[in-house]
C-alpha positions in Angstrom: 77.1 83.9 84.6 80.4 85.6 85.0 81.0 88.4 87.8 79.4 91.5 85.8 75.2 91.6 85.9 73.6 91.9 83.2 73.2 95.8 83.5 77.4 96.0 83.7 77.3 94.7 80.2 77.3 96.4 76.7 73.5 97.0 75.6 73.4 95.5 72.2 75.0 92.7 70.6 77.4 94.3 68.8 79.4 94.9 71.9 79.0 99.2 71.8 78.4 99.9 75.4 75.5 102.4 76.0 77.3 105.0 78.6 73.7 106.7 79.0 72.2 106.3 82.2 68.5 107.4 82.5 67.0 108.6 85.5 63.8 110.7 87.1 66.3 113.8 87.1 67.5 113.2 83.2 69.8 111.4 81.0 73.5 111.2 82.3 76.1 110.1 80.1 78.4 108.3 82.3 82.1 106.4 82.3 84.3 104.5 84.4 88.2 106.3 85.1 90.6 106.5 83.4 88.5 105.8 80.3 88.8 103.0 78.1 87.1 102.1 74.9 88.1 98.2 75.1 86.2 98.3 78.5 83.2 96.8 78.5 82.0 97.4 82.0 79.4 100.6 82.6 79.9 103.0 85.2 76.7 101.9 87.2 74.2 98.7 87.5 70.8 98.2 88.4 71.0 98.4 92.3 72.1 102.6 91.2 69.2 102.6 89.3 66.8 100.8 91.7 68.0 103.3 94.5 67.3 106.5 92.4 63.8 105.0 91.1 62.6 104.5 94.9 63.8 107.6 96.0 61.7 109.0 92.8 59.1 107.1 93.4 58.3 107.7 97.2 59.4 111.3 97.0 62.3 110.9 99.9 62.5 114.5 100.9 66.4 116.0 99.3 66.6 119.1 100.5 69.1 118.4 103.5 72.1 117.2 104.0 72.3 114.4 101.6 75.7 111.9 101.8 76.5 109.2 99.8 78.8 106.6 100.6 80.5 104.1 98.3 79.7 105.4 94.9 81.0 103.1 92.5 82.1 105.5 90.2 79.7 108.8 90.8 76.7 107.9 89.1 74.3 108.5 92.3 75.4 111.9 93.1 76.0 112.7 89.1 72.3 112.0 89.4 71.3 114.0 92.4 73.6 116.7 92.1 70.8 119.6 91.9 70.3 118.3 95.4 73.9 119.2 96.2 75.2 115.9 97.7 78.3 114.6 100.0 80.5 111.7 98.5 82.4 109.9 100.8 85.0 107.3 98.8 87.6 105.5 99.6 88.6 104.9 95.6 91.1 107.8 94.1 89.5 106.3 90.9 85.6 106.9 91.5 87.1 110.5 92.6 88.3 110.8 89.2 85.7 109.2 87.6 83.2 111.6 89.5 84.9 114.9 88.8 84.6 113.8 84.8 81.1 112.7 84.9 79.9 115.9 86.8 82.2 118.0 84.3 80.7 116.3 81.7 77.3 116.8 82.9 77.8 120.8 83.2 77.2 120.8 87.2 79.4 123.4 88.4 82.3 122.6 90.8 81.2 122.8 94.2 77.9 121.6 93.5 78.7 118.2 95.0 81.4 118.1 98.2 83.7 115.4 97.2 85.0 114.0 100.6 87.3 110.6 101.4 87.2 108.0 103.9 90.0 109.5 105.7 87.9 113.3 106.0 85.9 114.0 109.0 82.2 113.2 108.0 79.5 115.9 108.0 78.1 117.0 111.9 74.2 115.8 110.1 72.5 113.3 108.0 69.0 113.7 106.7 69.6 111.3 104.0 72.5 108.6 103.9 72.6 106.4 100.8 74.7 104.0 100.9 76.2 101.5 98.0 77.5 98.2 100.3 80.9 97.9 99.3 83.0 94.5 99.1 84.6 95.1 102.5 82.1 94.4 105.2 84.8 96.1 107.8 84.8 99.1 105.0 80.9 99.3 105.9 81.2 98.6 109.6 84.1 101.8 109.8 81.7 104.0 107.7 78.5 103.5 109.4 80.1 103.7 113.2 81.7 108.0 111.8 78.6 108.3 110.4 76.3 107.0 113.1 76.5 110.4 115.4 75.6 112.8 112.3 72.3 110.1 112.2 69.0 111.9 113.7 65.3 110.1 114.7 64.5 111.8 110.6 67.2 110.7 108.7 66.4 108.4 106.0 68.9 105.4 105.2 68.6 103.4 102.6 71.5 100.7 101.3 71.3 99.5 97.5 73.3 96.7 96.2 73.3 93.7 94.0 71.7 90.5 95.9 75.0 88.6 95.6 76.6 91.4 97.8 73.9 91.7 100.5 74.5 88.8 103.1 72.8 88.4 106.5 75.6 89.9 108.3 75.3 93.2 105.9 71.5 93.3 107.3 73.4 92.4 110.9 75.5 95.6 110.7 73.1 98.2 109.9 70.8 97.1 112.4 73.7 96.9 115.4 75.3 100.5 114.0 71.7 102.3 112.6 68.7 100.6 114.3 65.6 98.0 112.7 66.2 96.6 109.1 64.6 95.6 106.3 65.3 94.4 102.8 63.4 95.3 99.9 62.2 92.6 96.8 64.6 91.9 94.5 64.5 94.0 91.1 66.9 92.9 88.3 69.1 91.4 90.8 69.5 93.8 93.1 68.1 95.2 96.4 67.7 97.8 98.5 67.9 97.9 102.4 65.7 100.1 104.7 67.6 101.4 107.9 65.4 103.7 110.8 67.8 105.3 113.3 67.4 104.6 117.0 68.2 107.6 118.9 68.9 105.1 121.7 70.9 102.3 120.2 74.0 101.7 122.2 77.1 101.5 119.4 80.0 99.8 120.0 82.7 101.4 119.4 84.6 101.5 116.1 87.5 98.7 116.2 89.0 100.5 113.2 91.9 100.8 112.7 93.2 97.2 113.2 96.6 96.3 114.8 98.6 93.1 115.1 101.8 91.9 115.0 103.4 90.0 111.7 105.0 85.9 112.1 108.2 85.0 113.0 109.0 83.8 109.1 108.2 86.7 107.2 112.4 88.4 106.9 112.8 91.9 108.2 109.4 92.2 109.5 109.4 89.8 111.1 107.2 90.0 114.4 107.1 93.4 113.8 103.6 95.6 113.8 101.2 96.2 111.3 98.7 98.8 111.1 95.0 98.2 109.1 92.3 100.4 108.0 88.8 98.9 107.5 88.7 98.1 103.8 92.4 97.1 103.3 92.7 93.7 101.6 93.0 90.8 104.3 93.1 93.6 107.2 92.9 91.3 110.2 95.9 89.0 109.2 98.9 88.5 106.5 97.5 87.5 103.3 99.2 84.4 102.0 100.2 86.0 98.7 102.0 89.1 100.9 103.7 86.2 102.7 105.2 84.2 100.0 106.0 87.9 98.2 108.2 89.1 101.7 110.1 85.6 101.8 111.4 86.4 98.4 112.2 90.3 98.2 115.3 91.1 96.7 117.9 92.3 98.0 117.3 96.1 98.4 121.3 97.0 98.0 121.7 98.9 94.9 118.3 99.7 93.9 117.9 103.0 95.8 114.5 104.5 94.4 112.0 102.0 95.3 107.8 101.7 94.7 105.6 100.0 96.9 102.8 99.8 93.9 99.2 99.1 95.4 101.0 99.5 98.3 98.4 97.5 100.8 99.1 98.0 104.4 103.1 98.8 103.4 104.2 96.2 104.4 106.2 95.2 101.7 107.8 98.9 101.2 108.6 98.7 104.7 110.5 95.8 104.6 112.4 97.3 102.0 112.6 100.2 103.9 114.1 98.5 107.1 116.6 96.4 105.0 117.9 99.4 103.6 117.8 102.4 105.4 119.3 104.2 102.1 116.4 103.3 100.3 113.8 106.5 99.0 110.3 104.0 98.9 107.4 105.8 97.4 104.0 103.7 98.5 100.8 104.3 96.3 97.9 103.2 96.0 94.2 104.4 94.7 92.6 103.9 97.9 92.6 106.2 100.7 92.1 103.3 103.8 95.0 101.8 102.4 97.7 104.3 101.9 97.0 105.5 105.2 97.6 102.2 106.3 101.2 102.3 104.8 101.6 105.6 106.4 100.6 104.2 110.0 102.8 101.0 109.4 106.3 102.6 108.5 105.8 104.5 111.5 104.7 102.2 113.8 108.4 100.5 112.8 110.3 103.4 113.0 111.8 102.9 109.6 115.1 105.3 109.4 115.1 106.3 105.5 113.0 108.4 103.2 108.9 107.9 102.4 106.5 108.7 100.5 103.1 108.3 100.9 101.1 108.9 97.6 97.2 108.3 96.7 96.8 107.8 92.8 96.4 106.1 89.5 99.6 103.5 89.9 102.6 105.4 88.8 100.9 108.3 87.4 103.2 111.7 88.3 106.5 109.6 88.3 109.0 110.7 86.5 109.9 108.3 83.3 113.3 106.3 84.0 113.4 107.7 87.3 112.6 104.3 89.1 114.7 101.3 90.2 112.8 99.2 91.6 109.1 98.3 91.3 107.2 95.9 93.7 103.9 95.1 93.4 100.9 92.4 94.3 98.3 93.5 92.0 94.4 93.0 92.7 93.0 90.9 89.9 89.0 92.3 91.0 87.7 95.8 90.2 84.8 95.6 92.9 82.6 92.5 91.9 83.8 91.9 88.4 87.3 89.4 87.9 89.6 91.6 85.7 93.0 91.9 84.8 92.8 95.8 83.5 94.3 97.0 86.8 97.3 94.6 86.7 98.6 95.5 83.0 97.8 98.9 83.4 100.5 98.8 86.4 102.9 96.3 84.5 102.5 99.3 81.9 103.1 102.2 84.5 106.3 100.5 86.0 107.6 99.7 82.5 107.3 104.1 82.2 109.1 104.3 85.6 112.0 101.9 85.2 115.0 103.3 84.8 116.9 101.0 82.0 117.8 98.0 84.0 115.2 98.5 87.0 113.1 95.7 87.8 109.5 94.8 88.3 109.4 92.3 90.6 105.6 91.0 90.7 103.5 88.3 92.9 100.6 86.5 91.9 98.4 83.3 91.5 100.3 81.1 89.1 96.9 81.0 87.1 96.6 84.5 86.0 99.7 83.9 83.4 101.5 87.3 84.5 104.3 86.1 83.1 102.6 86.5 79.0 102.3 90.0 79.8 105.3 91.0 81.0 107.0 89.3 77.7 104.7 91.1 76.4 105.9 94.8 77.5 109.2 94.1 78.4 110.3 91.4 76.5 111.4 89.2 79.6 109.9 87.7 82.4 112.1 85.0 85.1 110.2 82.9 87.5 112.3 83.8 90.8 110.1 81.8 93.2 107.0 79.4 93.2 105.0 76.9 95.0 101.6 75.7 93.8 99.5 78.7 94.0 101.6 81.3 93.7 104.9 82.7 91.6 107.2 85.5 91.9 108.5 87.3 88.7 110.7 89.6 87.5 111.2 91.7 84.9 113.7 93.9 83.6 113.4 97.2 81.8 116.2 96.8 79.3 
């Protein structure tokens, strides 16, 4: 078995993927954003549809305050929107994807309160559903806001595919809510059963992270760095960063810059304190990390011009009016391997490039970047390389 479950996949064998999601509250025709007919991965999987049954099937009570946290990509409060729900996301994307499926649905804006990880959570709780994310520092952050807005009634209940529920998942609920449980496993998922304690002594939220960069890494070097919970390798430099910051260009001439899936910023800042001249927009789809970005270029007091931007890539720049794009592309969309996200920003920056800008792109020499970008931009040079990794450029000609 590859990374998608069986419910991720198309529903017949001709490969037409069933976008219909049936539920106690109705039929919801549902999609992942931005849409794509080559994709063949659904916008939910069985542990949405083992939460919704349970809470069906035992009546859970929905008239409160009713939050949902880590919606893949808004099929849980698609489903229970007559009951009015909070989303709290950290992914631009399920925003987007959310918006479309409720429009689609004919809910009326304002039904559901669309909220990110960044927003102050709501003062109370009477339901919390949760979806356990990849990060487990993503969970710990949200559960500690959340925690207060928690009362002796409040019913929590966690849903996720088995492979994504470990022992220290079951740890964290039970340190942050109070006594755990797991439920039997249904198609491969499973749902977790929190009860508040009123009396539970929190720690306090570690979030966000701090630390301070090597000695090796060029004009960073040594310098701080800033984390959110949820921010790819948040408690150190990830090895691929590293290897990209030893081989930057250099920033002279290229004046409009992109930090693309901008991370923590470190990258843009680099750039940023090589070259005060530079203009460095940083973007990314996820909330945690562009704040992240934010908090770093100021925590180095980098003299030139930012941006801070949370979207879909390069969406909202300008054609041509780039000259420089630098980017570390994620090769996962949550549990499934994928490289949808990595062309769609090769394509992006190709849009952006002024004629003569350059992508400059790191990644694990297996995932063959290099075929793609001779694919869009008719080039591609190997500028650096060791065994696992390679840096490549391109240039929009």
């Amino acid at each position: 078995m590859n990374d998608r479950s069986m419910s991720d996949r198309s529903s017949n064998d001709r490969g037409v993927r069933d976008d219909r999601m049936t539920t106690p509250w109705g039929e919801h025709v549902l999609s992942r954003f931005p849409e794509d007919p080559r994709d063949r991965l659904r916008a939910w999987d069985a542990s949405d549809e083992y939460l919704l049954g349970h809470l069906a099937e035992r009546e859970v009570p929905l008239d409160g305050t009713v939050v949902v946290v880590g919606d893949r990509w808004g099929a849980l409060v698609t489903a229970l929107a007559a009951h009015r729900p909070v989303q709290i996301t950290d992914s631009h994307l399920t925003r987007e994807a959310t918006r479309a499926n409720l429009e689609r649905g004919g809910v009326a804006p304002g039904s559901v309160r669309l909220l990110t990880t960044q927003d102050p959570p709501p003062e109370r709780v009477d339901v919390l559903l949760v979806r356990v994310p990849k990060s487990l520092a993503l969970l710990e952050d949200q559960l500690l806001r959340l925690a207060p807005a928690l009362h002796g009634g409040t019913v929590v209940v966690g849903t996720g595919m088995v492979k994504e529920i470990h022992t220290s998942t079951l740890r964290l609920f039970e340190r942050i809510v109070g006594p755990t449980r797991t439920s039997l496993a249904v198609k491969k998922a499973r749902l977790i059963f929190s009860e508040p304690d009123p009396a539970l002594k929190r720690p306090a939220n570690p979030w966000p992270l701090g630390y301070r960069l090597p000695d090796d890494v060029g004009p960073l070097s040594g310098r701080p760095v800033v984390n959110h919970a949820g921010v790819f390798c948040a408690d150190r430099l990830d090895i691929g960063t590293r290897f990209f910051l030893r081989h930057l260009p250099d920033p002279g001439g290229f004046r409009r810059v992109v930090d693309l899936g901008c991370g923590n910023g470190v990258v843009g800042t680099a750039v940023a304190l090589a070259d005060p001249d530079a203009e460095v927009l940083f973007t990314d789809e996820s909330f945690q990390a562009v704040a992240s970005a934010e908090a770093t270029y100021r925590a180095n007091e980098a003299a030139g011009r930012a941006q801070f931007r949370v979207g879909d890539g390069l969406a909202g720049v300008p054609d041509g009016g780039v000259d420089l794009v630098l980017n570390n592309p994620p090769f996962h969309s949550h549990q499934a391997t994928t490289d949808a996200t990595a062309y769609r920003m090769f394509t992006g920056a190709r849009r952006a490039l002024r004629p003569g800008g350059e992508l400059w792109v790191v990644g694990n020499r297996h995932l063959g970047y290099h075929v793609k970008l001779r694919r869009l931009f008719g080039n591609s040079h190997l500028v650096a390389g060791d065994r696992k990794f390679v840096v490549l450029k391109a240039v929009r000609e």
